[in-house]
PAMARLUM-504636 format. One record per residue (C-alpha): x, y, z. Coordinates in Angstrom, 1 decimal, padded with zeros to 4 digits. Last residue first. Layout:
BEGIN
{{X, Y, Z}},
...
// end
This chain:
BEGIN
{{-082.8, 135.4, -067.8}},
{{-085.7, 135.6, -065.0}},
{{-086.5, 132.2, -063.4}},
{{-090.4, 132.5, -063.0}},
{{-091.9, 130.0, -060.2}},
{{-095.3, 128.4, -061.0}},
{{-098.0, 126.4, -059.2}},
{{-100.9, 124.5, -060.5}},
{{-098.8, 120.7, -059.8}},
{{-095.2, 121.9, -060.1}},
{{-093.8, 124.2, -062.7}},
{{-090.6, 125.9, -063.1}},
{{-090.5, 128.5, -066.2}},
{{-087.5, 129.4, -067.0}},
{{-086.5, 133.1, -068.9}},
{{-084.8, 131.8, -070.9}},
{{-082.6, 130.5, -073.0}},
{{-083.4, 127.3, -075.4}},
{{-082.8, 123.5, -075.4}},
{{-083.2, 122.8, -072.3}},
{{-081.5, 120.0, -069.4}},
{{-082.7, 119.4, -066.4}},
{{-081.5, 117.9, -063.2}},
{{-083.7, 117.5, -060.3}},
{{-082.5, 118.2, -056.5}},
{{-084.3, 117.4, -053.3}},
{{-084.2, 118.6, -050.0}},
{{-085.9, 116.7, -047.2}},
{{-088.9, 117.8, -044.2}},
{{-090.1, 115.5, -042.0}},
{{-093.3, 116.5, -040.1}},
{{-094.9, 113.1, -040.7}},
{{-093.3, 111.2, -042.2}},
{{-091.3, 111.6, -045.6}},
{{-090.8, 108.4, -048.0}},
{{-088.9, 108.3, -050.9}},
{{-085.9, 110.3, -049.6}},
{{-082.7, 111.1, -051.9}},
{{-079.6, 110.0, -052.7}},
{{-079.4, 111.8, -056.2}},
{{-078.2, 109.4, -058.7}},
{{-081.5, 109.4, -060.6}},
{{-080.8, 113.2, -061.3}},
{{-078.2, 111.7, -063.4}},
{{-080.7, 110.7, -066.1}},
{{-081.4, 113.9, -067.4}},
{{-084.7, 115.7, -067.0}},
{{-085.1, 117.1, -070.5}},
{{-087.1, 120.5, -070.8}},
{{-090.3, 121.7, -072.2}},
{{-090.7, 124.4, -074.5}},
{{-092.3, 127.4, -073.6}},
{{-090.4, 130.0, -076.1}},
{{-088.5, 131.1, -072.4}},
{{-087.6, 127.6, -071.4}},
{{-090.0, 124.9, -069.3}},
{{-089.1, 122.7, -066.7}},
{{-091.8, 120.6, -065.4}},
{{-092.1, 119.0, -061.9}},
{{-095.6, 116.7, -060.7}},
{{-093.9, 113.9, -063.2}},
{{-090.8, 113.8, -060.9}},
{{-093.1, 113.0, -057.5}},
{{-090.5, 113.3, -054.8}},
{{-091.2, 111.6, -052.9}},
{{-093.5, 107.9, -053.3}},
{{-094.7, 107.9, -050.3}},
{{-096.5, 110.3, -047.6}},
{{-096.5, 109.3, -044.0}},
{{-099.8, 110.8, -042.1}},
{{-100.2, 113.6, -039.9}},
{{-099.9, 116.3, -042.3}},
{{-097.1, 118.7, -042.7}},
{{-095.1, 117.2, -044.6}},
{{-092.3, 119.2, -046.0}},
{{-090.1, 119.2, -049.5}},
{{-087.9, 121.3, -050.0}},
{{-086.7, 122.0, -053.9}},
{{-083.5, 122.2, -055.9}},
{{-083.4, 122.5, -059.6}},
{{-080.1, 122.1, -061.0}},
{{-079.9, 123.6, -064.7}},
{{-078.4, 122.5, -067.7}},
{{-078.4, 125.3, -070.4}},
{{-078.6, 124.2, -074.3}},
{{-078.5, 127.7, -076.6}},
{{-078.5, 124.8, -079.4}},
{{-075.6, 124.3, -082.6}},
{{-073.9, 122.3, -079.8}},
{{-076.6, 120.0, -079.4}},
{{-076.3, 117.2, -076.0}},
{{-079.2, 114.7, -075.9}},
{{-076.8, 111.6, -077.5}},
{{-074.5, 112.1, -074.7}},
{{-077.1, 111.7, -071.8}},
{{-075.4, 109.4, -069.3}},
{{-072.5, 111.1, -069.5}},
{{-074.1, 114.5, -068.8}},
{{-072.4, 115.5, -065.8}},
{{-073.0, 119.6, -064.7}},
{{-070.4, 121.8, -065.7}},
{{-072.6, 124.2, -067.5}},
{{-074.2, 124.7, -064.4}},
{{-077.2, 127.0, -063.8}},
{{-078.7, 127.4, -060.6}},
{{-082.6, 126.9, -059.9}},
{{-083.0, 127.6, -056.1}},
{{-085.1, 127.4, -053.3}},
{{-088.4, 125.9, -054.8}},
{{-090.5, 125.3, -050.9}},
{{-092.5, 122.7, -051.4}},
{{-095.2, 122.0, -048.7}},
{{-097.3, 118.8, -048.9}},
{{-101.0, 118.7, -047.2}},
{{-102.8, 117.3, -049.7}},
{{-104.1, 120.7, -050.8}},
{{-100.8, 122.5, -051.6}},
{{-098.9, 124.7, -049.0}},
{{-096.5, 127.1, -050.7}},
{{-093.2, 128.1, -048.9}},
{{-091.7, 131.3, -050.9}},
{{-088.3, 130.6, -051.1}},
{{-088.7, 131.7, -054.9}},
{{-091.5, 134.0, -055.5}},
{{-094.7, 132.3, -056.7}},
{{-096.9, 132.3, -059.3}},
{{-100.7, 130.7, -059.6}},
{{-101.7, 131.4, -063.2}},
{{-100.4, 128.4, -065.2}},
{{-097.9, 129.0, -068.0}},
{{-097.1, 125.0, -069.2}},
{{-100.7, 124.5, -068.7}},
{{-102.0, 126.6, -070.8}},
{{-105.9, 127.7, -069.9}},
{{-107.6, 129.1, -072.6}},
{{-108.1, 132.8, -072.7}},
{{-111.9, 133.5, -072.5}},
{{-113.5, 136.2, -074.6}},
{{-115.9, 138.1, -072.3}},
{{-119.5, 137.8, -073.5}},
{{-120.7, 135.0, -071.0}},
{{-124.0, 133.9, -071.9}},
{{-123.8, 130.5, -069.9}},
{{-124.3, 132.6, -066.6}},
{{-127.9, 131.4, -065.7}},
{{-129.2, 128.8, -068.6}},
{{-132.2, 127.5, -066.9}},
{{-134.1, 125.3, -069.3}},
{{-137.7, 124.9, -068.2}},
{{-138.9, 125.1, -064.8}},
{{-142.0, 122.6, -064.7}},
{{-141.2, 122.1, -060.6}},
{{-141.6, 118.6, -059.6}},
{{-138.3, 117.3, -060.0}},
{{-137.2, 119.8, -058.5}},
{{-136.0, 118.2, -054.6}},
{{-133.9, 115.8, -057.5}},
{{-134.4, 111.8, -057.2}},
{{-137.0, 111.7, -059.5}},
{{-134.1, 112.7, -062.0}},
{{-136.0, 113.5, -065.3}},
{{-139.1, 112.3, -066.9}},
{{-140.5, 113.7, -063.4}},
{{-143.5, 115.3, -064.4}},
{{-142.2, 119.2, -064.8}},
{{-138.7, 118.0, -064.7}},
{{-138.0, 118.4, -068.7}},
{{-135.1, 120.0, -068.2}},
{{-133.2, 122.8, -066.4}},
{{-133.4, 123.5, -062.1}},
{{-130.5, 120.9, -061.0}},
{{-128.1, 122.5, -063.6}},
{{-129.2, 125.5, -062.2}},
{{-128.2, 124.7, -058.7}},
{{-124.9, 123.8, -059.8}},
{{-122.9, 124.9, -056.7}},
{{-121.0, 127.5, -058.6}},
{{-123.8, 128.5, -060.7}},
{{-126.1, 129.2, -057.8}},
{{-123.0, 131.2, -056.5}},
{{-123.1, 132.8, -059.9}},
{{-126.6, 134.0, -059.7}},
{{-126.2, 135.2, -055.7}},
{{-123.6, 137.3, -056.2}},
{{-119.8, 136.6, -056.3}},
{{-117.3, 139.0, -054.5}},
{{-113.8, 139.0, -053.9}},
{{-111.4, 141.4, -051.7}},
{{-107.8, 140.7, -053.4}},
{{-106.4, 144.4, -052.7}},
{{-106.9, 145.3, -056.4}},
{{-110.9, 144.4, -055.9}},
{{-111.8, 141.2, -057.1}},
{{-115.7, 140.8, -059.0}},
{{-116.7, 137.1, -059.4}},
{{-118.3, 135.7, -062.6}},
{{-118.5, 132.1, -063.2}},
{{-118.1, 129.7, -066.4}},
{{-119.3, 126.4, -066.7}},
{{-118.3, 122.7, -067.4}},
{{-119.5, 119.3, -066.1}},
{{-117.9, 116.3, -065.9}},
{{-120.0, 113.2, -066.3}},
{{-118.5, 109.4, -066.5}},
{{-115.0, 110.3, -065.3}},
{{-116.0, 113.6, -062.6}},
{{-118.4, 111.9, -060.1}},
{{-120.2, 113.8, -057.7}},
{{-122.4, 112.0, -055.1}},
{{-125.5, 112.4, -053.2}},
{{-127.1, 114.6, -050.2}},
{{-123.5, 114.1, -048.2}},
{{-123.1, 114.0, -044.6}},
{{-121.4, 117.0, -042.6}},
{{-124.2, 118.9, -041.0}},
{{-125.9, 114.9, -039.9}},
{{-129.7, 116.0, -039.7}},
{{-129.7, 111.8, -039.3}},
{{-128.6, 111.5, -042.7}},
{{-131.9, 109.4, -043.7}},
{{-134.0, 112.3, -042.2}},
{{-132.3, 114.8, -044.5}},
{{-132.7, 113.4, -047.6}},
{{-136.2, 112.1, -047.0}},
{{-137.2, 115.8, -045.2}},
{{-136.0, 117.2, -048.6}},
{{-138.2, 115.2, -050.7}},
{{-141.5, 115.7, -047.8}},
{{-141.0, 119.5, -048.9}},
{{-140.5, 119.4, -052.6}},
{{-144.1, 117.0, -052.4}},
{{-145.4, 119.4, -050.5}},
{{-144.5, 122.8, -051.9}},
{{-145.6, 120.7, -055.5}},
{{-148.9, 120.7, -054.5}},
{{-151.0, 121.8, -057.5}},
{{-148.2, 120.8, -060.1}},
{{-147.9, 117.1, -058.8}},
{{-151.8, 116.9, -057.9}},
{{-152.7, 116.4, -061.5}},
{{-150.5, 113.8, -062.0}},
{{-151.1, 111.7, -060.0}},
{{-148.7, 110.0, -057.2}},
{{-147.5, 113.3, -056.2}},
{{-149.5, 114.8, -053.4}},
{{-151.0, 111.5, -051.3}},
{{-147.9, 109.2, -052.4}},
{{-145.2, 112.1, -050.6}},
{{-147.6, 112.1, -047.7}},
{{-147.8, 108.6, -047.4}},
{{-143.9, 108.2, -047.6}},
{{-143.1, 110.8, -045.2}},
{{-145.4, 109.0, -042.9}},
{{-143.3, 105.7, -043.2}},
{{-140.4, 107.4, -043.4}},
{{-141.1, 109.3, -039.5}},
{{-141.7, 106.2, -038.3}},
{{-138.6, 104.5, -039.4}},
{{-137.0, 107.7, -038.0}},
{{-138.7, 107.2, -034.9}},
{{-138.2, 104.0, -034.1}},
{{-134.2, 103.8, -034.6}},
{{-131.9, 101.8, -036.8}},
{{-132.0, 103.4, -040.5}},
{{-134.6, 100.4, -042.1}},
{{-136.4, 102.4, -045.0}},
{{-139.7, 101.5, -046.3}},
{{-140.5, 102.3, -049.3}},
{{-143.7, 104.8, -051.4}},
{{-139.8, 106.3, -052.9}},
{{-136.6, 104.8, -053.3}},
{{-134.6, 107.8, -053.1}},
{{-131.1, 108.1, -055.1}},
{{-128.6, 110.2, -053.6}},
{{-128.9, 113.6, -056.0}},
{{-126.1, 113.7, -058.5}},
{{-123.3, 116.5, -059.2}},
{{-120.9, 117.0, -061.5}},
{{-117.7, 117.1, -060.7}},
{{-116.4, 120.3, -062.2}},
{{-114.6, 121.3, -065.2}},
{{-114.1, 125.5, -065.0}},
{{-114.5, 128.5, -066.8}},
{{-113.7, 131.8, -065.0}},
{{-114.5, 135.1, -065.4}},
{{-113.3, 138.1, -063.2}},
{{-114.5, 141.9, -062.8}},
{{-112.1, 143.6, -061.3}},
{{-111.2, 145.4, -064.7}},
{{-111.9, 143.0, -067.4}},
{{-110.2, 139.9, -066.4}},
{{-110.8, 136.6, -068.5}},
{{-110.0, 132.9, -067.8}},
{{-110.3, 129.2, -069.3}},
{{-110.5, 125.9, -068.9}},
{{-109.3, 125.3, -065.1}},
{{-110.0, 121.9, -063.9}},
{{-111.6, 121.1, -060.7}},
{{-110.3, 118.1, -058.5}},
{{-110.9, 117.1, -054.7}},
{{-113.3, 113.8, -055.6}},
{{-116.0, 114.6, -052.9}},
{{-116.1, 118.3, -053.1}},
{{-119.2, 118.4, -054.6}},
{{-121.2, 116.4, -051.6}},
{{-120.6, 118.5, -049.1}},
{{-122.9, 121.3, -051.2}},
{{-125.5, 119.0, -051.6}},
{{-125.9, 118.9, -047.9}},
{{-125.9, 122.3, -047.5}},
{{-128.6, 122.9, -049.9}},
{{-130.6, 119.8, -047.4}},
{{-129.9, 122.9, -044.7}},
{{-131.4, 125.9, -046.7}},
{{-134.1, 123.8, -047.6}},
{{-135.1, 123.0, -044.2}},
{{-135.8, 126.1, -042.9}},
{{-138.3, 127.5, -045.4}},
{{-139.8, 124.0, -046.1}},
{{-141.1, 124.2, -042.5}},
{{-141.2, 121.1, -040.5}},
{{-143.1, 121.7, -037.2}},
{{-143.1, 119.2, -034.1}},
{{-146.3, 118.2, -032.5}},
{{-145.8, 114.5, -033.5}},
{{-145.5, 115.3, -036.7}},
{{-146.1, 118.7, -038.5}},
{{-145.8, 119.6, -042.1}},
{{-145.2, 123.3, -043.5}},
{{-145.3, 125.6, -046.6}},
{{-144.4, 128.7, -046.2}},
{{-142.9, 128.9, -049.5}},
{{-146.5, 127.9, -050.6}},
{{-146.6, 126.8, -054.9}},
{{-149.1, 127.0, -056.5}},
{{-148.8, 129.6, -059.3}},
{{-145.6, 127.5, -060.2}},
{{-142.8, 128.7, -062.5}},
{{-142.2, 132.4, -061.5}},
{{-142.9, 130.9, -057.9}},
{{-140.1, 128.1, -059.2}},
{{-137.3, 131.0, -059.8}},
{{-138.5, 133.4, -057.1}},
{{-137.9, 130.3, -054.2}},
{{-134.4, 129.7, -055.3}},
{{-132.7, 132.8, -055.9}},
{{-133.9, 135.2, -053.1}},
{{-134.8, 132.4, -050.3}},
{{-132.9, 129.3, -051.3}},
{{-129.7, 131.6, -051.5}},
{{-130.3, 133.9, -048.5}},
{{-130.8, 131.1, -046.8}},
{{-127.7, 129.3, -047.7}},
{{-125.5, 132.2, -046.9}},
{{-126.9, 132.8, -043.5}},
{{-126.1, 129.8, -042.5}},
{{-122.8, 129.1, -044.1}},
{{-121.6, 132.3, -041.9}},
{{-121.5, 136.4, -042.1}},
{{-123.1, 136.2, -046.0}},
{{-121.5, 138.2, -048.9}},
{{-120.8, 135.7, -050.9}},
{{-117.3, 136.3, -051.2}},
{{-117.0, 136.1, -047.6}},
{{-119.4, 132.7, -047.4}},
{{-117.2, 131.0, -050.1}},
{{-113.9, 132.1, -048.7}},
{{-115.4, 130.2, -045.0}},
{{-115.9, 127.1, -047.3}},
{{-112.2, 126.8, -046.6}},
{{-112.3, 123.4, -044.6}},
{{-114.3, 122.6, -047.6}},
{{-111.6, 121.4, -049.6}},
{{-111.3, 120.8, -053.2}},
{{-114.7, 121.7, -055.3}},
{{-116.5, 124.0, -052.6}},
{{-113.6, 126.3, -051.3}},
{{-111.3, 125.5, -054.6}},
{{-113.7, 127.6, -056.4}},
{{-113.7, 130.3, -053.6}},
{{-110.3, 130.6, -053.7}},
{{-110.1, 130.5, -057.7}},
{{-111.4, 133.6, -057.4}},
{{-107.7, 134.9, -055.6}},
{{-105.5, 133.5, -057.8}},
{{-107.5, 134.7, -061.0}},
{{-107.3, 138.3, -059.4}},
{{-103.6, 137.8, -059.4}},
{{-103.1, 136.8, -062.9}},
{{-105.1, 140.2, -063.5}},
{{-102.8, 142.1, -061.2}},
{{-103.0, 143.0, -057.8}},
{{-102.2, 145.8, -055.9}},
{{-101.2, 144.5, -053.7}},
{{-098.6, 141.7, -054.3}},
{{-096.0, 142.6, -051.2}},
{{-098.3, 141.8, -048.1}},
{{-098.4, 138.1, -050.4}},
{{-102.1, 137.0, -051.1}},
{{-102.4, 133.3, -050.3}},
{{-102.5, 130.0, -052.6}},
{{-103.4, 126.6, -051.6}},
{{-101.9, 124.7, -054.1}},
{{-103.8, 121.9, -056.3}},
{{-101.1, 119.5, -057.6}},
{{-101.9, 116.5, -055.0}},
{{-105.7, 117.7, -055.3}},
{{-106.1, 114.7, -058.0}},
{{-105.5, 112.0, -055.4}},
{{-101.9, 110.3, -053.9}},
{{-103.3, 107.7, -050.8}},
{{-101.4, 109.2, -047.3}},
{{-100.1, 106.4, -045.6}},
{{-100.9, 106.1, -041.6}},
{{-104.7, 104.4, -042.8}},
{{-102.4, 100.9, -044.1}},
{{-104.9, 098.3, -045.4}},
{{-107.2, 101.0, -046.7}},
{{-105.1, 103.4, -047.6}},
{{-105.2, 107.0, -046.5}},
{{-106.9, 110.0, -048.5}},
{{-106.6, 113.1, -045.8}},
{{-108.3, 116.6, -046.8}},
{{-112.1, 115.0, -046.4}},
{{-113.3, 118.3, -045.2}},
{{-117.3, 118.6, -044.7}},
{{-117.3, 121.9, -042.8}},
{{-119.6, 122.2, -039.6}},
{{-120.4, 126.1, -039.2}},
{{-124.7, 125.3, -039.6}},
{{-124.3, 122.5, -036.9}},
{{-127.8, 121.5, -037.0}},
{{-129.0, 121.4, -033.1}},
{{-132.4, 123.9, -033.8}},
{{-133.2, 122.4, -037.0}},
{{-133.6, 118.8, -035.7}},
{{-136.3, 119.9, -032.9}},
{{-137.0, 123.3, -033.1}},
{{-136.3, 126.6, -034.7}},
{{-138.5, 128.7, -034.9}},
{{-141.0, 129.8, -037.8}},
{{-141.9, 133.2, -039.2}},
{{-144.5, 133.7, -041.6}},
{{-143.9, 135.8, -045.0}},
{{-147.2, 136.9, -045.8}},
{{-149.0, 135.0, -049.0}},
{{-150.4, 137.1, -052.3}},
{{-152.1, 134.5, -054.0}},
{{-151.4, 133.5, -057.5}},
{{-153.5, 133.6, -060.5}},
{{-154.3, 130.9, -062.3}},
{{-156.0, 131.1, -065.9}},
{{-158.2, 128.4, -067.1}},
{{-159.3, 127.3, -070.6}},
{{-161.5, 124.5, -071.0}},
{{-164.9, 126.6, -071.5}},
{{-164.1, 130.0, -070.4}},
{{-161.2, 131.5, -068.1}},
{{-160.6, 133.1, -064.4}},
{{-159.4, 130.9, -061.2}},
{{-158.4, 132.5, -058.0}},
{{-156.4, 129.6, -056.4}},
{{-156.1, 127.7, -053.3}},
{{-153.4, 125.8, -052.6}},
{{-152.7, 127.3, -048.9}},
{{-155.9, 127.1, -047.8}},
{{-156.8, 123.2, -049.2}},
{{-153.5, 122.3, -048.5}},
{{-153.6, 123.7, -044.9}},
{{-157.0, 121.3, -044.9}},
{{-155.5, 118.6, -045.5}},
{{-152.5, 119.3, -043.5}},
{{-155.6, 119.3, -040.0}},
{{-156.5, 115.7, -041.3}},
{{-153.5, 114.6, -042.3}},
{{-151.5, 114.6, -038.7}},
{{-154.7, 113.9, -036.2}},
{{-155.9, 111.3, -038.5}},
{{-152.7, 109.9, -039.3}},
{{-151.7, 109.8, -035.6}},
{{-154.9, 108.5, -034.6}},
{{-154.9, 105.9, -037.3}},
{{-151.8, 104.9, -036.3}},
{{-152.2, 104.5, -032.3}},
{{-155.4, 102.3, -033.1}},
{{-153.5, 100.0, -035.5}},
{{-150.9, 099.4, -033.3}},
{{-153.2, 099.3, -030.3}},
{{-154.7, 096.4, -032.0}},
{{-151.2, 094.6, -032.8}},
{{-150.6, 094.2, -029.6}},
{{-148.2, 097.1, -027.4}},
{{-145.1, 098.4, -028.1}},
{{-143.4, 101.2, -030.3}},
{{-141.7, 104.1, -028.2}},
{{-141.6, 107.5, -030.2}},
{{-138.2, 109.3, -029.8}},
{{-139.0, 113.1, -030.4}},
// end
């Protein structure tokens, strides 16, 4: 598909205008086919009524047959700059990777949670786990997932919108077809890489009704890569310079009046996509934008059915929901007063409020109790990599509190505890800065938090583990109450019964 550039300046001009000719001419008159309408009405009124099209089948050629549909966009490793072998602390630090237990069917309601925020953690934290996203979905591989999502959620929502517009809709260049069919699916799975970008979700708020499951998170939100358009774009080979320059004309041809934005909007969504994807190379693991979580979070609430055995299932709505497609649907896009940069900017959809109507009374989220629990000596993996093992919390009256005289309350059920955990790295990098005392909370049975005494300090222990080191470390706490304790690192839990 390379296209070799040579020649005077005449047989520039002559190659040009036979490859517009031979390219508009025939996509003219597809235009004219496809966008034709059965119009009914009297004296400024009109009424359009859509045509009935066949589904047509396209293969897969050129860039869509080599896309690497089961690449996962996994950026699990943040290193320094000025020293890559050091792992760089990030908000998934306190994220933990949990995994149903042979001994925790049948689940409970916590349990349930654990298991939906899988899929959550699939898109927003790591995508090497996208794999729990296409399961729940339903779907046998990212492929078939994200066709089955542009084609039954996607497509009806802007044909309900748009009496114009062509599913089917197709452009050819240099003998090679573009169908909008196929490569929507694949610029969705570009905007998908892009939301796990920062690693972090927040959990807001739960509810379980049976196996059905709600959840209310803070995401990321997500924003298209901006797209100069009627430019030139300089991406270091011919034919992708080419290929702009006709994208551009054919984006300007449909969509630079207004009229001819809502009667060819399968076009202009069309040559949109082909920008994005074009300017990645057809690169499987390259991001369609950014997500940024400090200027604009985002919150919404998904629903996900999980059996007792921990089998989960989200439908096509709340995946939508999941990915924010919605989000990218809603506003005043019908003439582009919105994000130009969006594949619907064209599309007068309206407000699209999918899953905001959620009648199931949340619980809020506490982060002294959260909803991932573990058995002690249970190894837990969390998302940078680091597993902590919590292998024992004893209780020691004995224990030294010199240092903390003015702490100590007789008229108190005071306890001080020893909390000993393992700490492994199982990355390939060095991680600094162990352990990480403000990851660790103690709480005591009415949920107050307890006092890490100053002796812990006097622990000799390891501030840097390398790569496959493994170190014990102790913390020192003192409460104010009884029990039962609550230890808490990161999103993890361990229960300390009395």
């Amino acid at each position: 598909m390379r296209v070799k550039v040579g020649g005077d300046e005449m047989k520039k001009k002559i190659k040009w205008s036979f490859l517009l000719c031979s390219v508009l001419i025939p996509l003219c008159l597809s235009a004219c086919q496809q966008g034709h309408l059965e119009k009914q009405g009297s004296s400024n009124k009109e009424l359009q009524k859509k045509i009935v099209r066949k589904n047509i089948h396209f293969d897969k050629t050129g860039p869509a047959a080599t896309f690497d549909w089961e690449a996962k966009n996994s950026n699990r490793y943040r290193r320094f700059e000025n020293n890559p072998q050091i792992m760089k602390s990030d908000d998934s630090d306190g994220i933990s990777i949990y995994s149903l237990q042979q001994n925790e069917a049948p689940l409970d309601g916590e349990g349930k949670v654990q298991k939906a925020l899988q899929v959550i953690e699939g898109v927003y934290v790591d995508q090497i786990g996208i794999d729990t996203v296409v399961k729940a979905s339903g779907a046998t591989n990212q492929e078939s997932m994200y066709t089955h999502l542009w084609n039954d959620y996607i497509i009806p929502k802007i044909e309900k919108n748009s009496s114009t517009f062509d599913p089917n809709t197709y452009v050819e260049y240099l003998g090679e077809k573009y169908p909008l069919k196929i490569y929507g699916p694949m610029y969705l799975k570009l905007m998908t890489n892009a939301l796990s970008f920062e690693k972090n979700y927040e959990l807001k708020g739960y509810a379980v009704k049976g196996n059905k499951v709600f959840i209310r998170i803070q995401v990321p939100i997500y924003f298209p890569e901006p797209l100069s358009r009627w430019e030139k774009y300089f991406v270091g080979t011919d034919f992708n310079q080419m290929f702009y320059d006709w994208l551009d004309k054919l984006h300007q041809r449909y969509a630079e009046k207004e009229m001819n934005r809502d009667d060819h909007i399968s076009y202009i969504m069309l040559s949109t996509v082909l920008k994005q994807l074009v300017k990645k190379n057809f690169d499987a693991t390259s991001l369609s934008g950014y997500a940024n979580s400090e200027t604009s979070p985002t919150e919404f609430t998904v629903e996900m059915e999980v059996t007792n055995q921990g089998d989960v299932r989200i439908d096509l709505k709340n995946l939508a929901i999941l990915l924010q497609i919605p989000q990218q649907m809603k506003g005043e896009n019908q003439y582009g007063k919105e994000d130009e940069n969006n594949i619907f900017w064209t599309i007068p959809s309206g407000n699209n409020s999918d899953g905001q109507k959620i009648k199931e009374k949340l619980k809020n989220f506490n982060p002294k109790d959260p909803v991932k629990s573990y058995a002690i000596g249970t190894p837990v993996v969390f998302a940078n990599g680091l597993e902590v093992t919590l292998n024992s919390v004893t209780d020691d009256p004995n224990l030294d509190v010199q240092d903390d005289q003015d702490r100590i309350d007789k008229s108190k059920k005071q306890h001080r505890l020893i909390v000993e955990f393992t700490l492994s790295n199982t990355t390939p990098l060095s991680i600094e800065n162990t352990p990480d005392y403000t990851n660790v909370d103690l709480y005591d049975g009415q949920g107050k938090s307890a006092y890490m005494l100053n002796n812990t300090l006097n622990y000799k222990q390891p501030t840097v583990l390398e790569a496959g080191e493994s170190a014990k470390y102790k913390i020192n706490y003192l409460t104010d109450g009884d029990g039962p304790f609550t230890v808490v690192y990161g999103d993890a839990k361990w229960v300390i019964p009395k």
